[in-house]
C-alpha positions as YAML, in Angstrom:
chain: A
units: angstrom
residues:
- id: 1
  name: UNK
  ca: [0.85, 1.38, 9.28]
- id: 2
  name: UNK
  ca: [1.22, 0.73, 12.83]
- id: 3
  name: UNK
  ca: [1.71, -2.50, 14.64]
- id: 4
  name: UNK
  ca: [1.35, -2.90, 18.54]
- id: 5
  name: UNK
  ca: [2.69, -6.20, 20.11]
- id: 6
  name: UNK
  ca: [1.79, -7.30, 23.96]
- id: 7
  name: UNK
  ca: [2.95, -10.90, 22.58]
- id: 8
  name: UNK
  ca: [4.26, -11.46, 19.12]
- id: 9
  name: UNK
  ca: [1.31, -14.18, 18.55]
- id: 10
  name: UNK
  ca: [-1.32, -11.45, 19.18]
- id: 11
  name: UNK
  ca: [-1.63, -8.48, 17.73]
- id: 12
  name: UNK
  ca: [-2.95, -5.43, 19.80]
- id: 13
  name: UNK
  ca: [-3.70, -2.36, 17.24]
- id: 14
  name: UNK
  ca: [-3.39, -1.55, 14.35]
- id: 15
  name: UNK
  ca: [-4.71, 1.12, 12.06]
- id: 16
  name: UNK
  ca: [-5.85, -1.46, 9.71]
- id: 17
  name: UNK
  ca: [-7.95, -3.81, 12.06]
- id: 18
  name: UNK
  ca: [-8.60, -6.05, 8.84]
- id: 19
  name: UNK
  ca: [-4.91, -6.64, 8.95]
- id: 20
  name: UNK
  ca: [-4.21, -9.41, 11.63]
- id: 21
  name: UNK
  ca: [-1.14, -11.81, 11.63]
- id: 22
  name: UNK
  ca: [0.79, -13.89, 14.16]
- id: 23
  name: UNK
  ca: [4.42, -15.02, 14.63]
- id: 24
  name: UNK
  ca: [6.67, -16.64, 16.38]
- id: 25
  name: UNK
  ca: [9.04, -14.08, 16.97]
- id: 26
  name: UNK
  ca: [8.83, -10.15, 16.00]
- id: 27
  name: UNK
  ca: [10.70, -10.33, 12.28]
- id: 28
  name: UNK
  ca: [8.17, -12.79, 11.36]
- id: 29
  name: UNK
  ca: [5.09, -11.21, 12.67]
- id: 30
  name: UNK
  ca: [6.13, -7.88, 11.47]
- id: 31
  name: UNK
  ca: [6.74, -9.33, 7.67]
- id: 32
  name: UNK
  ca: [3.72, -11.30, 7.98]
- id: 33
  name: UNK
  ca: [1.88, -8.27, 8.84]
- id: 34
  name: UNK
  ca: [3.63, -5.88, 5.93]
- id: 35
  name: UNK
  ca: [1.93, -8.69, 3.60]
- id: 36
  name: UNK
  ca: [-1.41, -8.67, 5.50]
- id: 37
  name: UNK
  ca: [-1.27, -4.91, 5.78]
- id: 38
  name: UNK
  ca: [-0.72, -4.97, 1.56]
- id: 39
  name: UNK
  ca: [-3.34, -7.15, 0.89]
- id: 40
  name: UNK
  ca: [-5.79, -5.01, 3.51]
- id: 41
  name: UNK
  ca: [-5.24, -1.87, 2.09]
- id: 42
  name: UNK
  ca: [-5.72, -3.45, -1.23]
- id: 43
  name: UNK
  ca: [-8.92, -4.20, -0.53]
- id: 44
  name: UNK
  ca: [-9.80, -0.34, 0.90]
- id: 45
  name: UNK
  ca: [-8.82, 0.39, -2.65]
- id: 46
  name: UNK
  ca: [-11.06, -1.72, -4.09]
- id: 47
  name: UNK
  ca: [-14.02, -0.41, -2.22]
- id: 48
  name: UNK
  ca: [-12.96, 3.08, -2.67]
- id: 49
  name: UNK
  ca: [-12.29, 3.55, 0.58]
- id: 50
  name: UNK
  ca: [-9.88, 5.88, 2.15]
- id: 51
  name: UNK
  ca: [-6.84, 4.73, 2.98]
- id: 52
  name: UNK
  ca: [-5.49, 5.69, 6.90]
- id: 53
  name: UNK
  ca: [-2.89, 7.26, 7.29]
- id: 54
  name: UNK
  ca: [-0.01, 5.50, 10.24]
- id: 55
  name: UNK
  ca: [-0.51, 6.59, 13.13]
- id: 56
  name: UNK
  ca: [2.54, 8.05, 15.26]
- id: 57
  name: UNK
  ca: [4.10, 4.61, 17.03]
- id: 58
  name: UNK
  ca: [3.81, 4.67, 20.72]
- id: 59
  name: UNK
  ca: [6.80, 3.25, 23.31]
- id: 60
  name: UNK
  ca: [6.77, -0.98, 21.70]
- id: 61
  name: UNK
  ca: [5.02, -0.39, 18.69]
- id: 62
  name: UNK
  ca: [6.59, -0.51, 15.15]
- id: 63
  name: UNK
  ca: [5.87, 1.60, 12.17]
- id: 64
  name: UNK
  ca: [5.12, -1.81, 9.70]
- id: 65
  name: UNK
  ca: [5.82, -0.83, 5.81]
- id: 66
  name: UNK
  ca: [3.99, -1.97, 2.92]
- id: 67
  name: UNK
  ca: [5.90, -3.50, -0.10]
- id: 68
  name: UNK
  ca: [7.02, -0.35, -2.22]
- id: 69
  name: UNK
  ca: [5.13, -1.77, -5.75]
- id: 70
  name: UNK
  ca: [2.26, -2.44, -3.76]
- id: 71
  name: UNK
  ca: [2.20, 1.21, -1.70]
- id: 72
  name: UNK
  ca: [2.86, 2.54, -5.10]
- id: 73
  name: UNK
  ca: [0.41, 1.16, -6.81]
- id: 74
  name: UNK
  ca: [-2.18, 2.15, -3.90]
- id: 75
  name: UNK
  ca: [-0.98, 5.85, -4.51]
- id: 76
  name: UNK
  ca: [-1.83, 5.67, -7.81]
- id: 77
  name: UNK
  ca: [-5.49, 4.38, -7.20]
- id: 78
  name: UNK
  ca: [-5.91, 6.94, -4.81]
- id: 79
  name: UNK
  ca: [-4.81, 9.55, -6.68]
- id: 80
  name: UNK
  ca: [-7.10, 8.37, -10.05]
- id: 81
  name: UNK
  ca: [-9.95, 8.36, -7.72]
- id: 82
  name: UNK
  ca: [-9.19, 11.95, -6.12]
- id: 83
  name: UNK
  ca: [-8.92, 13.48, -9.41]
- id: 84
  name: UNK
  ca: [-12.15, 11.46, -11.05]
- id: 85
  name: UNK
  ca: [-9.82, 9.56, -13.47]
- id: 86
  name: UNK
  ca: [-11.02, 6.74, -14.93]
- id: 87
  name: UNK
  ca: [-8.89, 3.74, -15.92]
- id: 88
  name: UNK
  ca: [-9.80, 4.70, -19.63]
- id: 89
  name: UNK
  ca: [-8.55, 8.71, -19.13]
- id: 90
  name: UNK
  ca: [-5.35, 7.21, -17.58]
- id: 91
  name: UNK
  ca: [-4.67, 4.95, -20.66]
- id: 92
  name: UNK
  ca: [-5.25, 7.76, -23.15]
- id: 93
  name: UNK
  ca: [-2.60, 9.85, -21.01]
- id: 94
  name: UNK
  ca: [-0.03, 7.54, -20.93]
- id: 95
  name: UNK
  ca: [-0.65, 5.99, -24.59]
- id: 96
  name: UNK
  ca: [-1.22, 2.46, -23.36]
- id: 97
  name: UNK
  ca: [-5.01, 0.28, -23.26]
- id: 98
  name: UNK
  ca: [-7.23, 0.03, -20.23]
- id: 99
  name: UNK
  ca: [-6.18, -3.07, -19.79]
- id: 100
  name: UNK
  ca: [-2.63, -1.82, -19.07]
- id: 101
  name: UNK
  ca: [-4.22, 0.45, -16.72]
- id: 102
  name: UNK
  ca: [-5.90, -2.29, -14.80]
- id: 103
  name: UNK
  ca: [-2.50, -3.83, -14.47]
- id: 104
  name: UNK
  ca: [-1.45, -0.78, -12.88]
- id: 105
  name: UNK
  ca: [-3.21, -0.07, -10.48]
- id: 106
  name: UNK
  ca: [-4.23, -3.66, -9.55]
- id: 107
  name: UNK
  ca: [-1.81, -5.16, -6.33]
- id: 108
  name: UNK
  ca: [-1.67, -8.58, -7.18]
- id: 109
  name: UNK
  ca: [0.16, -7.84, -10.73]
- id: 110
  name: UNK
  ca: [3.56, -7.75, -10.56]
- id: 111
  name: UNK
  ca: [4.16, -4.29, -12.53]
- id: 112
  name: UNK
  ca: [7.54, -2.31, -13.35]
- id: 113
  name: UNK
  ca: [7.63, 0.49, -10.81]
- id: 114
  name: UNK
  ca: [8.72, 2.78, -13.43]
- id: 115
  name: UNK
  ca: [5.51, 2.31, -15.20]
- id: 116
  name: UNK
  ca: [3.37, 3.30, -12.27]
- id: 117
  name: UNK
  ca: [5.65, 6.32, -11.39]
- id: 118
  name: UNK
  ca: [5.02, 7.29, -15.14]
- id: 119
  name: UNK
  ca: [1.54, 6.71, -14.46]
- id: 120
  name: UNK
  ca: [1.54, 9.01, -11.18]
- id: 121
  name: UNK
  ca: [4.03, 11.54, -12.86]
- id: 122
  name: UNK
  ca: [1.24, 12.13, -15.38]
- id: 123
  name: UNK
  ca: [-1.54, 12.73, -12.27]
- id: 124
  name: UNK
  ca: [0.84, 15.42, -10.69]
- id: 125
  name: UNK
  ca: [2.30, 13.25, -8.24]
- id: 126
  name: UNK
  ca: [5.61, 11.56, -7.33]
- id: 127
  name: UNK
  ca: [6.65, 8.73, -5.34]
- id: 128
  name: UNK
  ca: [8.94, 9.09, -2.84]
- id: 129
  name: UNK
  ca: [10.80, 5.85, -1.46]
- id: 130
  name: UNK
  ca: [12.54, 5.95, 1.99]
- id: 131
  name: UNK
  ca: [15.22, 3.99, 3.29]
- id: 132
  name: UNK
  ca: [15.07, 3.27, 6.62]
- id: 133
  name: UNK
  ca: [16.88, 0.70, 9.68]
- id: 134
  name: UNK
  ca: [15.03, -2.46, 10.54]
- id: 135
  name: UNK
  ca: [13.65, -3.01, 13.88]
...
């Protein structure tokens, strides 16, 4: 997701206008704004909307990542929802409840990331993790 700065206390764009954070200096706007970004796209989820894809950063903007449980567990909404899988077809694939499901797919529970790769695995889909230097 993409972050544009003219001052670190306001942001300028962002592909997720819902998402809006402040900071004293750039590390802590640009965490703050992974966490608002998390809890945005969270909320696209919810409402079955799509999620946006980053846009390509421009000269002083940064590329702002979400927490990897969270972006996983957005990938696996979005892929139930692409496919017409409902939490209760999920459960009977992986042998657990709905309930379990729920968990899953739902940001605010802390899950195993294992589980919801299982859970993707079993859609057709993989998550792929990327390491990559701070700004």
């Amino acid at each position: 997701m993409l972050l544009h700065f003219r001052h670190f206390r306001h942001p300028w764009r962002s592909d997720v206008p819902e998402a809006v954070t402040d900071g004293e200096t750039a590390q802590i706007a640009l965490q703050e704004m992974a966490d608002a970004l998390g809890a945005a796209l969270a909320g696209y989820s919810l409402d079955c909307r799509e999620l946006p894809a980053p846009s390509k950063p421009h000269a002083g903007e940064y590329l702002v990542p979400v927490n990897a449980l969270v972006a996983a567990k957005l990938a696996l909404r979005s892929a139930m929802q692409e496919q017409g899988v409902s939490n209760v077809r999920q459960a009977e694939q992986l042998g657990l409840s709905e309930s379990a499901v729920r968990r899953l797919v739902n940001p605010d529970h802390l899950s195993r990331l294992d589980r919801v790769v299982a859970a993707l695995s079993v859609l057709g889909r993989r998550l792929v993790i990327e390491d990559q230097v701070a700004a």
